[in-house]
N, C-alpha and C positions, 0 to 999 in steps of 0.2 A: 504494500500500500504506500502511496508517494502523496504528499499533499506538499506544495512549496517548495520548502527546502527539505523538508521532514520523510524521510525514507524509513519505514516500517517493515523488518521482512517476517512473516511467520511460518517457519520449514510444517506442512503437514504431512504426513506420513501413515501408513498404512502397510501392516505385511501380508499385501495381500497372497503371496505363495503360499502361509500356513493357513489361512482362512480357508481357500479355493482345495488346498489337501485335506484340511478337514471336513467339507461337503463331500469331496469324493470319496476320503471313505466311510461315511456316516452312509452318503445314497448307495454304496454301492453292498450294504449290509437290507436294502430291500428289496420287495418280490420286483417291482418294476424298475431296473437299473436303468443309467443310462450311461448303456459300454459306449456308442457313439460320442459321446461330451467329452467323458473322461479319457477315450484310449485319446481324441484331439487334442484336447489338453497334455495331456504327456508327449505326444508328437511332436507340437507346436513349442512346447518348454523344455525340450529336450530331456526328459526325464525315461525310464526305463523301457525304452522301446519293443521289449518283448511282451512286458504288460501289455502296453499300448496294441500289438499284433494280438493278442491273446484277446482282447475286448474289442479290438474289432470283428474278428470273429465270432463272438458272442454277438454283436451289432449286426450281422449277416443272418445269425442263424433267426435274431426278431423280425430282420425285415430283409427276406433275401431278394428282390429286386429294389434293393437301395443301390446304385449306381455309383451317390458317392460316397457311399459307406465302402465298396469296391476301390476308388479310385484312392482312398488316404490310406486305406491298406496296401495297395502299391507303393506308394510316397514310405509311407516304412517300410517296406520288403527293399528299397529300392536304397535307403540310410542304412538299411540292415549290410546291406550287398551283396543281397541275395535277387540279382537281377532277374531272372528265367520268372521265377516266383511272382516277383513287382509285373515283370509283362505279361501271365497269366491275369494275373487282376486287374490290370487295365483294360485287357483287349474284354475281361469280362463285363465291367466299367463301360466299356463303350456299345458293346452290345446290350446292355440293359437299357443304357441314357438314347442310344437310337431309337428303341421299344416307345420309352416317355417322351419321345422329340424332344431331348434336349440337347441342344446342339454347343451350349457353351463347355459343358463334361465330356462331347467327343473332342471336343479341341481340344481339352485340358488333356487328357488321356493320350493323345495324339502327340502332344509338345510333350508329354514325361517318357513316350515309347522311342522318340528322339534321343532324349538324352539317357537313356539308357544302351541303343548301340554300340 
């Protein structure tokens, strides 16, 4: 806060890593989990990527034409470097998201089966 001459600073802060850890294991102790949030979260924050494959696969088994529940499991098969793997679930990925016409998760799928060659 700045008035004048007069410079105020107030640092707020927030840990939001343990907050966010502690919902996911609180949710992930009920009948309706949500592996899709959490394995994302651990993807996304780079935390135990086998988890993360492991709860996407549970995310597949709730909703098995989820395209991009397919497509973030490649994205970690693919960090894993376990390539062959990430390109089966892409090209899976992209046959589901053709099914739903959606055209922006074949291009996604399309630009990660690139960088995987």
């Amino acid at each position: 806060m700045a008035w004048e001459n007069t410079v105020v600073s107030l640092p707020i802060s927030e840990d939001v890593e343990s907050v966010v850890m502690k919902q996911i294991n609180n949710l992930m102790t009920k009948d309706n989990r949500p592996y899709f949030q959490a394995a994302l979260y651990y993807l996304d924050n780079g935390k135990d990527l086998n988890q993360a494959l492991a709860w996407f696969d549970k995310a597949i088994e709730q909703q098995p034409n989820g395209y991009w529940i397919y497509h973030q499991k490649a994205n970690t098969l693919a960090k894993l470097g376990r390539k062959d793997e990430a390109k089966t679930s892409a090209q899976r990925s992209i046959e589901l998201a053709k099914e739903a016409k959606n055209d922006d998760y074949v291009r996604l799928n399309e630009k990660l089966l690139e960088q995987l060659k």
